[in-house]
N, C-alpha and C positions, 0 to 999 in steps of 0.2 A: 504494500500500500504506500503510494507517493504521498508525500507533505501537502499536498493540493486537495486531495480526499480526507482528510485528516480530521476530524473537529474539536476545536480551538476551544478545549475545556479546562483551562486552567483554572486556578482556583478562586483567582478575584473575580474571574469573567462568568463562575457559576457561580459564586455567590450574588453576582448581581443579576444575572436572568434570574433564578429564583425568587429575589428580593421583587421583582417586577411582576413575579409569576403571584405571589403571596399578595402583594395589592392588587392583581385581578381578579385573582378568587374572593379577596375581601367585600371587594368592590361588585361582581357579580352577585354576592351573598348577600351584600345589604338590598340587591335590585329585587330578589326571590322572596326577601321575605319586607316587601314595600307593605304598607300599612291598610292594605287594605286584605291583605292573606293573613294577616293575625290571628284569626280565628277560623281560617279555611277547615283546618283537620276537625273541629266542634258543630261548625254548620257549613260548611264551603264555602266558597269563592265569591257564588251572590250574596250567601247571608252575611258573608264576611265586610264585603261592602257597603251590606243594607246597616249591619249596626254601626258601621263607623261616620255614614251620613247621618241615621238618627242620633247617636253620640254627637258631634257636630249642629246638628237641630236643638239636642235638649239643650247643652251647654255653648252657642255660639261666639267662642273667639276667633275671630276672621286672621287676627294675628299669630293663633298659634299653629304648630305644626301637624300633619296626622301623626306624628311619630308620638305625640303627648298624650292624642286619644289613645293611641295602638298602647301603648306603655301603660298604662291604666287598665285597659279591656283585654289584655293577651293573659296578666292571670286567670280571670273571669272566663276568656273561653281553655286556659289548661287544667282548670279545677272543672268544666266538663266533661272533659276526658276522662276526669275519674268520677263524673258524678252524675248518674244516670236520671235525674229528677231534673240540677240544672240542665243539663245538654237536652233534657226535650221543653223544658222553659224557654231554651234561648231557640231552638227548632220550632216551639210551636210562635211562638212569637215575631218570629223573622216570616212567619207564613203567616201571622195573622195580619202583621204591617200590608205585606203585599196582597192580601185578598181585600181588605178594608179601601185600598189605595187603588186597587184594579174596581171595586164597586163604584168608588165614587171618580176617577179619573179615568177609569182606564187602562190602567197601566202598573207596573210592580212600583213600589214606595222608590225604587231608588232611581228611576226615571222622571219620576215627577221633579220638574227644574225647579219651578217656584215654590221656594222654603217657606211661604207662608199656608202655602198648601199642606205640605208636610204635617206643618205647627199642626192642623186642622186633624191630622189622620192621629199623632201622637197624643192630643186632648182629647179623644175619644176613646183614649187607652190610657191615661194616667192613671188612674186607680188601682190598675192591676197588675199582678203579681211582677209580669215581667219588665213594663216601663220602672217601674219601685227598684226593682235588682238594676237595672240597669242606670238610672239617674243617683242609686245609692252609691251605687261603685264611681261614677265619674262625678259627683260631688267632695267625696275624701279623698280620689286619688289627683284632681287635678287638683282642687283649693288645699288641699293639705301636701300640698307640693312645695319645698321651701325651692327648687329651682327655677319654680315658674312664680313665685310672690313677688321677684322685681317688677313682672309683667303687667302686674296686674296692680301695681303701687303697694304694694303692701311689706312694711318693712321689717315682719316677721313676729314671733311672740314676745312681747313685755312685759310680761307678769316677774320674769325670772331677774328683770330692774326693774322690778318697783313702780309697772305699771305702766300705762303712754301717757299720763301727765308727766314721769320723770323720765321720757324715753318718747322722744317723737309723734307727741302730741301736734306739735304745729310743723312737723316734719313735711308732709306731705297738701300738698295745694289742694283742698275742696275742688277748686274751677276745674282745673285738671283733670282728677280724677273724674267728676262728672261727665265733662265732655268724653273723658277713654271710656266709659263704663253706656254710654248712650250711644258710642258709635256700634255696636254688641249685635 
């Protein structure tokens, strides 16, 4: 075998095709599991998407990311997997969205474009079982999120000094926060 056929494997030059190969696989893996397959292996691919647009309807911040809802709702669909009563909550649920949504639209819940439509399908479901699990888990997991409390102005608990008269009471602008909190 001539020097020409040869392949140029030294040790710095696979160390770094590997180093290249390891952020494409990374990089590949973060695309496979994008935030709307969170919950693919509990209810699939549509349900997957149907709870992360109603996720997004009950709690709308236009500013944050799905990676915030996904992050929150990926225990909620792993603890289906082992929990045969949730997984047909969030199953019957994801079918009752889109039978409710096909009755009065038309069409599955996660096709309906106007969010106030939406608003309309998930108020005729708030009392039960499964809007409750699902609005309980994305009220503790995002507002009780200290890396999302910048977002939202909120400068974290003060009970531990002595309260927000002695700790950022006039910390944060009323005006502000109104106008972030009304654009929602």
């Amino acid at each position: 075998m001539n020097n020409k056929n040869k392949p140029d494997l030294g040790r710095r030059r696979f160390l770094a095709r590997s180093g290249v190969a390891a952020v494409g696989i990374g990089a590949l893996s973060a695309g496979l599991l994008s935030a709307t397959t969170w919950a693919a292996a509990a209810v699939g691919e549509q349900g997957s998407a149907t709870l992360m647009r109603m996720a997004r309807d009950i709690y709308p911040h236009d500013t944050l990311e799905d990676k915030y809802y996904a992050a929150v709702m990926t225990p909620l669909a792993q603890k289906a997997g082992q929990d045969t009563d949730l997984s047909a909550l969030l199953k019957e649920g994801v079918a009752e969205l889109d039978r409710r949504s096909r009755e009065r639209f038309g069409k599955p819940y996660l096709e309906v474009s106007a969010e106030g439509d939406r608003v309309q399908i998930l108020r005729a479901m708030e009392d039960g079982a499964f809007f409750q699990r699902i609005k309980g888990d994305l009220m503790m997991g995002i507002y009780n999120s200290p890396d999302l409390w910048p977002r939202f102005g909120y400068g974290g608990s003060a009970w531990q000094y002595g309260g927000y008269i002695n700790r950022g009471y006039d910390d944060v602008d009323i005006g502000e926060w109104l106008v972030a909190s009304s654009k929602r």
